[in-house]
C-alpha positions as CSV (number, residue, x, y, z in Angstrom):
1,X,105.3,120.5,118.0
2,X,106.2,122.7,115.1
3,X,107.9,119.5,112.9
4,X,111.6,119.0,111.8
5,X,113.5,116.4,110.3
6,X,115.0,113.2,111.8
7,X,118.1,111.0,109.9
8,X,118.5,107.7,110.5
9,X,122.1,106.5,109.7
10,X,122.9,103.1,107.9
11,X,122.7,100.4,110.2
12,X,120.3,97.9,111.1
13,X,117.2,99.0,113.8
14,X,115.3,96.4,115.3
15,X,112.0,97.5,117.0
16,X,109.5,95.1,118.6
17,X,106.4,97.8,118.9
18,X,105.7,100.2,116.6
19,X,107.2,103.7,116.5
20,X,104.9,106.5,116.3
21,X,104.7,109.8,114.4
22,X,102.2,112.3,115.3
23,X,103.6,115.5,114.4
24,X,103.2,117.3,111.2
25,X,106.0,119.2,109.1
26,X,108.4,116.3,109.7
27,X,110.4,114.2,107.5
28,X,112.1,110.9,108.3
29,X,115.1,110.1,106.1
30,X,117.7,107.2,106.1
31,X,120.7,106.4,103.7
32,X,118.9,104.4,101.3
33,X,118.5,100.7,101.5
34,X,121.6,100.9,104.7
35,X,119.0,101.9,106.6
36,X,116.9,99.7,107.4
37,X,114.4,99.0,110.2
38,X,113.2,95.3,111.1
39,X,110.1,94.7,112.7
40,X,109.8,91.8,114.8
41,X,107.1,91.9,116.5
42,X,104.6,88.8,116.0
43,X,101.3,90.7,117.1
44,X,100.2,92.4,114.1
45,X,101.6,95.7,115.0
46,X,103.0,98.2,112.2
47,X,106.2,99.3,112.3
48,X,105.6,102.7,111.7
49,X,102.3,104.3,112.9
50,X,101.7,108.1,111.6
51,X,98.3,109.6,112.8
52,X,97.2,112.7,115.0
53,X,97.3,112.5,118.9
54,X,93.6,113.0,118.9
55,X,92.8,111.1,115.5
56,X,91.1,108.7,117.9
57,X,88.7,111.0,119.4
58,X,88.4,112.9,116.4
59,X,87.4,111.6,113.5
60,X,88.2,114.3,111.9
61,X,91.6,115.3,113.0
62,X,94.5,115.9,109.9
63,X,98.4,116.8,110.7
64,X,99.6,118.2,107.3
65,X,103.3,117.4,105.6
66,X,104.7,114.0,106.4
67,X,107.8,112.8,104.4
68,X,109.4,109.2,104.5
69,X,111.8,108.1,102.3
70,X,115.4,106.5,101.3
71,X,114.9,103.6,103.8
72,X,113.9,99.9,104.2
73,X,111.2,98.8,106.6
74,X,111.2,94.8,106.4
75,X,108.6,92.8,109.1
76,X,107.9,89.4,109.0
77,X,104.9,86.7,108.8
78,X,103.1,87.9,112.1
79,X,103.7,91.6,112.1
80,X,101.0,94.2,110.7
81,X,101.6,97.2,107.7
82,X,104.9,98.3,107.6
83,X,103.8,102.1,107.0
84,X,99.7,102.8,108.6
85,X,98.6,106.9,108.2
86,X,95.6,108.1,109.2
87,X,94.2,111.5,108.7
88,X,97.7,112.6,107.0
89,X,97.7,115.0,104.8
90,X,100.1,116.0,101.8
91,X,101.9,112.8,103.0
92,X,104.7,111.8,100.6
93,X,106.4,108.8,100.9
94,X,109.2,108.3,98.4
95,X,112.2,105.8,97.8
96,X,111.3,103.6,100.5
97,X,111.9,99.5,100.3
98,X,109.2,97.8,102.1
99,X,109.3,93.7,102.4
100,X,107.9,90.7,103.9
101,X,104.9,92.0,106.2
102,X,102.4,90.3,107.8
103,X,99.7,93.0,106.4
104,X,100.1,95.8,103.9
105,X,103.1,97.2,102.9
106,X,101.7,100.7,102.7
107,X,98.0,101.4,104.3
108,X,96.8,105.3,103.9
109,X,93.4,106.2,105.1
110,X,91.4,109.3,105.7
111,X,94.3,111.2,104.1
112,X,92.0,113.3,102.2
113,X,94.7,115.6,100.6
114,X,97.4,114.5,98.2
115,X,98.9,111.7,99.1
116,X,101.5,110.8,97.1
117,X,103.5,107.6,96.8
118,X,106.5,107.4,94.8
119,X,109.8,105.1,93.2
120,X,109.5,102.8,96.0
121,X,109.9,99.1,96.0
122,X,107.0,97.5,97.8
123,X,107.4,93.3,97.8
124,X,106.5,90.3,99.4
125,X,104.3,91.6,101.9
126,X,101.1,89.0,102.7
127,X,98.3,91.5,101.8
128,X,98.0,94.7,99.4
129,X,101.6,96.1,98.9
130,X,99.5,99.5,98.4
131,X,95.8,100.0,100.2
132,X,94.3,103.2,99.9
133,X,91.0,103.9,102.0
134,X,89.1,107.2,102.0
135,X,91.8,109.3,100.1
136,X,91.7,112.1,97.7
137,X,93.8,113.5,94.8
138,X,96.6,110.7,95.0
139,X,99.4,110.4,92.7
140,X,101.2,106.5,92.5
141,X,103.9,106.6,90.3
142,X,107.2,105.0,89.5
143,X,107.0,101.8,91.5
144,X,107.7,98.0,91.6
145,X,105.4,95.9,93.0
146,X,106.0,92.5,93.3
147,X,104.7,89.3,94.7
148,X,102.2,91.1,97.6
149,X,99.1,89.5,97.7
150,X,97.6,92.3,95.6
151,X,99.7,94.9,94.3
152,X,97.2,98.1,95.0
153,X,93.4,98.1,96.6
154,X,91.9,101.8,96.4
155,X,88.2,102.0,97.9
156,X,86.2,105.1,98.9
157,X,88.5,107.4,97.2
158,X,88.6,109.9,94.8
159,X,91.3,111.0,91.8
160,X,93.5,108.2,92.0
161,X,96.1,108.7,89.2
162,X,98.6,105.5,88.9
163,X,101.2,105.6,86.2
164,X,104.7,104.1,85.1
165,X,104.5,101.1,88.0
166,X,106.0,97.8,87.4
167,X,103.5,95.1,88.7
168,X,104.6,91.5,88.7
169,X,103.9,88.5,90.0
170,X,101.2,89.0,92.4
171,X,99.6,86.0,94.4
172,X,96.5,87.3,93.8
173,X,95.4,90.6,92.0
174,X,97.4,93.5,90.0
175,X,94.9,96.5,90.6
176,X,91.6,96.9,92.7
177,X,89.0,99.8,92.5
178,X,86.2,100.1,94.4
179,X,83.9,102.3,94.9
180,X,86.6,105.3,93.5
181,X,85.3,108.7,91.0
182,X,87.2,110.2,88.4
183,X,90.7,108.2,88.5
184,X,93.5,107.3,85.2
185,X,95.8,104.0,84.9
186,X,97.9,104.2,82.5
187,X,101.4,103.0,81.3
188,X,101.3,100.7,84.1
189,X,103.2,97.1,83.5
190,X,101.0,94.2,85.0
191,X,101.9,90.9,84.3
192,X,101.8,87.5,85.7
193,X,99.0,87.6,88.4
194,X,97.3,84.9,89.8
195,X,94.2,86.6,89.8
196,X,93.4,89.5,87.6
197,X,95.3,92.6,86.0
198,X,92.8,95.1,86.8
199,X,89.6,94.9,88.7
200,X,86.8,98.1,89.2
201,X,83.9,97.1,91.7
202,X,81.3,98.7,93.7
203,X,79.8,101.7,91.7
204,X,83.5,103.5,90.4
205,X,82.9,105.6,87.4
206,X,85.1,108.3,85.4
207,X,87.9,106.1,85.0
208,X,90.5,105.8,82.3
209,X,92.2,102.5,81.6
210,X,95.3,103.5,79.1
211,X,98.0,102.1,77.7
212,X,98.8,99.6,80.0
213,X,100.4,96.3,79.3
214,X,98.7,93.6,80.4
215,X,100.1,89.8,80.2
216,X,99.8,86.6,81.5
217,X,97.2,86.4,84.1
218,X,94.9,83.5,85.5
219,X,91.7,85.1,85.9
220,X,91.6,87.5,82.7
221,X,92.8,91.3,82.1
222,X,90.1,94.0,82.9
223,X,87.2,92.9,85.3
224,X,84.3,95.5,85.4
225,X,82.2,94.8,88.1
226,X,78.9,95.6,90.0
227,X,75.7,96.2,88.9
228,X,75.9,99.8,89.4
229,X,78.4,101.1,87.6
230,X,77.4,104.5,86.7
231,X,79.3,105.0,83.7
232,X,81.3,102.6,82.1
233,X,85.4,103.2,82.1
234,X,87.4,104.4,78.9
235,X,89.7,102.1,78.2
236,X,91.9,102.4,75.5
């Protein structure tokens, strides 16, 4: 109950439901890319599911001080999110590989402090390699995104600050922000989207478009939509 670390060794773990985290103060580490965990299950489960005991009873429940990193989750057409938190705080997930799942790669809701998200590779997976719900104060920086369905969806949040990611080739959409206060993108590579670079939607405001290279895209560069908008963004 009070936390600790776990190491995973190189070598190849397959799992067919998904393993569970509900401890704070505890950190999961592999050997890099050696490690590497394969879900195959075909039900939509995640691989990894982090989340208080009571989280579903209480609404309201946090466990504080999760770390992931230096290891490779991969899942397949008909598994779920390779990484689903809820109600994590300070949750840091760094130098993780995440591939080929059936949902998102990464899914963090109701972490409402600091979640942070860093020099991982997040591809291939069939919806948002990134989706953010109901978060606060979170820091992306430092990844590649590539060919995910859309490289980040952030809705309901607050403070996002996404800078230095590599985002290519997305089957649908580079960047979506809904309903999100007080957030900066910048120096952000997005190129080569079937949809559109950057999208805002469903009353954001305070937001800072910056130095961001934007290049080859079906559907256009910047979207700004909604009719409420309460401010439009900076973008410079």
């Amino acid at each position: 109950t009070n936390g600790g670390i776990v190491r995973l060794p190189p070598g190849n773990f397959e799992i067919r439901e998904p393993l569970i985290l509900n401890t704070g103060e505890t950190r999961i580490t592999g050997a890099g890319s050696a490690t590497h965990i394969l879900n195959l299950n075909t039900n939509g489960q995640s691989a990894l599911m982090i989340h208080p005991k009571e989280k579903a009873k209480k609404k309201n429940a946090r466990i504080w001080r999760v770390q992931i990193d230096d290891l490779r989750i991969s899942g397949n057409t008909n598994s779920g999110d390779a990484i689903f938190a809820n109600g994590i705080n300070e949750i840091f997930i760094h130098g993780v590989s995440i591939d080929r799942h059936g949902g998102h790669g990464i899914h963090l809701t109701d972490c409402t402090e600091n979640p942070r998200v860093a020099d991982s590779m997040i591809t291939y997976n069939a919806f948002a390699g990134l989706n953010i719900v109901n978060c606060h104060d979170i820091v992306v920086n430092g990844n590649q995104f590539e060919e995910n369905q859309d490289a980040l969806r952030c809705a309901d949040s607050f403070n996002l600050c996404m800078n230095g990611n590599n985002i290519d080739d997305h089957l649908r959409h580079g960047v979506v922000i809904e309903n999100t206060y007080g957030s900066v993108l910048a120096g952000n590579m997005i190129e080569e989207c079937n949809g559109t670079a950057i999208i805002l939607d469903r009353d954001c405001y305070g937001i800072t478009l910056s130095a961001n290279v934007i290049a080859h895209h079906l559907e256009g560069g910047i979207d700004l939509r909604g009719e409420q908008l309460q401010s439009r963004p900076v973008v410079l």
